[in-house]
C-alpha positions, 0 to 999 in steps of 0.5 A: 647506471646499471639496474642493480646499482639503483633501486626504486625509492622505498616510500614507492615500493609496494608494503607487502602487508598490504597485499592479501597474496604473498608479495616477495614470493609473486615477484619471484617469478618476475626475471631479467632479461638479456637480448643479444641481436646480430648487427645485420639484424633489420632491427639493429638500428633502431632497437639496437643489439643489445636489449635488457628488460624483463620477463614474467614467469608464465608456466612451470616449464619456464615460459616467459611472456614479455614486450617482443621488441626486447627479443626481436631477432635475438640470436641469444638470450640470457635470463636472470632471477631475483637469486641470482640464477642465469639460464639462457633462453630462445625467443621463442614467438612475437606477436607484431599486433598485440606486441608479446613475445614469448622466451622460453628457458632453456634450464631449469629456472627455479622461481615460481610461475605466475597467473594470467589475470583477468585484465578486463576487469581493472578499472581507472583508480585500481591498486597494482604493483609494477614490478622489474626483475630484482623483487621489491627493490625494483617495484613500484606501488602504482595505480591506473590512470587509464584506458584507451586507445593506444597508437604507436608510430610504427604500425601499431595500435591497441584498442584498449590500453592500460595506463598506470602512475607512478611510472616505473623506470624500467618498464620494459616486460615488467609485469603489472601484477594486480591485488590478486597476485595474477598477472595483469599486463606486461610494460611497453612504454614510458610516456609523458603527459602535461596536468595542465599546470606546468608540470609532468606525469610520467606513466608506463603504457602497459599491453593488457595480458587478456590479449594474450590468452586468446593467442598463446595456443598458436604462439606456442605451435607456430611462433606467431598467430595463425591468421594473415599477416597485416599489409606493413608499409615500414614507415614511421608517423606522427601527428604534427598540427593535426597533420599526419607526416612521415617522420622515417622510413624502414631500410629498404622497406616497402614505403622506401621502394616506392618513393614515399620520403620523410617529411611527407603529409599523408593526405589520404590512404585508399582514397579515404581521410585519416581521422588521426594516426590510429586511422592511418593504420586502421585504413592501411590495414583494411587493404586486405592482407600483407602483399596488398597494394596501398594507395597513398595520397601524399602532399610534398613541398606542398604540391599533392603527389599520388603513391603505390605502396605494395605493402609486405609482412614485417616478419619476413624482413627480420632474422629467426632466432637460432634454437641453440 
């Protein structure tokens, strides 16, 4: 079903009485958006060529902050408001670590722009709004059900993560917006977690926008941080009874080169064990930086088995956005 055939039910949607800002005005700011990605794209395969999502309007030059998995080497991108407005866009910066991207209009898009928040300062129980392109239709009336460590399978960890339930539907680069009508975070995930009794809580994993300040500068000058790039090894990991296993690997990736295999326990990174999948990433990543040697120790069919991996940047395997 396409997004604007479906709408969020109204008992869920947030009542703009109860909001001292102006609500229909803030969820303007809040814009589709349309990735298209090349087939030969390194991200082709596991993200796909098309991408919809969301966007926040950051700055009145047509800045948006969003999810980077949404623009990763998109060749062209299509932006959308609430009143129906189209504009192209060039992807314009990804943060691998934090996980924002950046779009910046290439028009004039005529839609407010919207604060960054103070997310530091939400806390377990506080009222928000999670909002997709579309205005109220498409936004959920939510609330924080928590903070914490966040680690993702594909190299990937935030020390503080925001949680919020009800879950929205399409979370992707939709923008948490808290009771002060300021940006608070931007929606990267849907997750599910058991209550205990049987039954299913489904809530969005949101990046807190306080990553973002702290980096816009460089984003905005270089396309991506100013600082080395992290040792990437291009596999994939889960936990499995308490046992880290390689779940897949990336296309000719450096794990892939040499020799590490899906279904492989990984015992041991640099001769030190792994607490759990946020450590996996944590003792890679203490290497040194992207280019450095990392020392696995694998179990395979049950018999121990020592690799090399000579790590890589993850950017140097995807395309650059063409400026059109």
């Amino acid at each position: 079903m396409k997004r604007e055939d479906w709408e969020i039910p109204s008992n869920l949607q947030p009542d703009p009485g109860d909001y001292s800002f102006d609500l229909e005005q803030a969820l303007k700011a809040v814009v589709g958006l349309k990735a298209y990605v090349p087939d030969d794209a390194f991200t082709a395969n596991t993200l796909g060529t098309e991408r919809s999502g969301n966007g926040v309007v950051i700055k009145g030059t047509g800045l948006i902050a969003t999810i980077g998995y949404l623009i990763t080497e998109a060749e062209t991108i299509w932006i959308t408001t609430s009143e129906g407005q189209a504009v192209p866009g060039h992807a314009l910066a990804y943060d691998q670590e934090s996980g924002f991207g950046l779009v910046q209009a290439l028009g004039q898009l005529n839609v407010p722009s919207m604060e960054l928040g103070d997310s530091d300062r939400l806390k377990v129980g506080d009222q928000a709004v999670m909002a997709a392109a579309g205005g109220r239709r498409n936004t959920v009336e939510t609330r924080i059900v928590g903070r914490q460590e966040f680690a993702g399978y594909w190299e990937y960890v935030l020390d503080d993560a925001l949680f919020t339930a009800p879950a929205h539907p399409f979370w992707g680069g939709c923008g948490l917006i808290g009771i002060d009508g300021k940006l608070m975070g931007i929606g990267s995930l849907i997750m599910q977690q058991g209550d205990g009794k049987g039954r299913r809580l489904d809530m969005n994993m949101i990046v807190p926008i306080g990553l973002l300040a702290p980096i816009l500068p460089d984003l905005l000058s270089f396309g991506r941080v100013n600082r080395p790039a992290r040792p990437w090894l291009g596999l994939y990991a889960t936990d499995s009874d308490e046992t880290l296993v390689v779940g897949g690997l990336a296309d000719n990736g450096p794990a892939e080169q040499a020799g590490v295999r899906a279904g492989d326990k990984i015992l041991t990174v640099n001769d030190e064990e792994i607490p759990d999948l946020a450590g996996l990433w944590r003792r890679v990543w203490s290497s040194g930086s992207a280019g450095a040697e990392v020392r696995l120790r694998i179990e395979r069919d049950g018999s121990p088995k020592r690799v090399s991996v000579r790590s890589a940047d993850r950017v140097s395997f995807l395309k650059s956005p063409r400026l059109h």
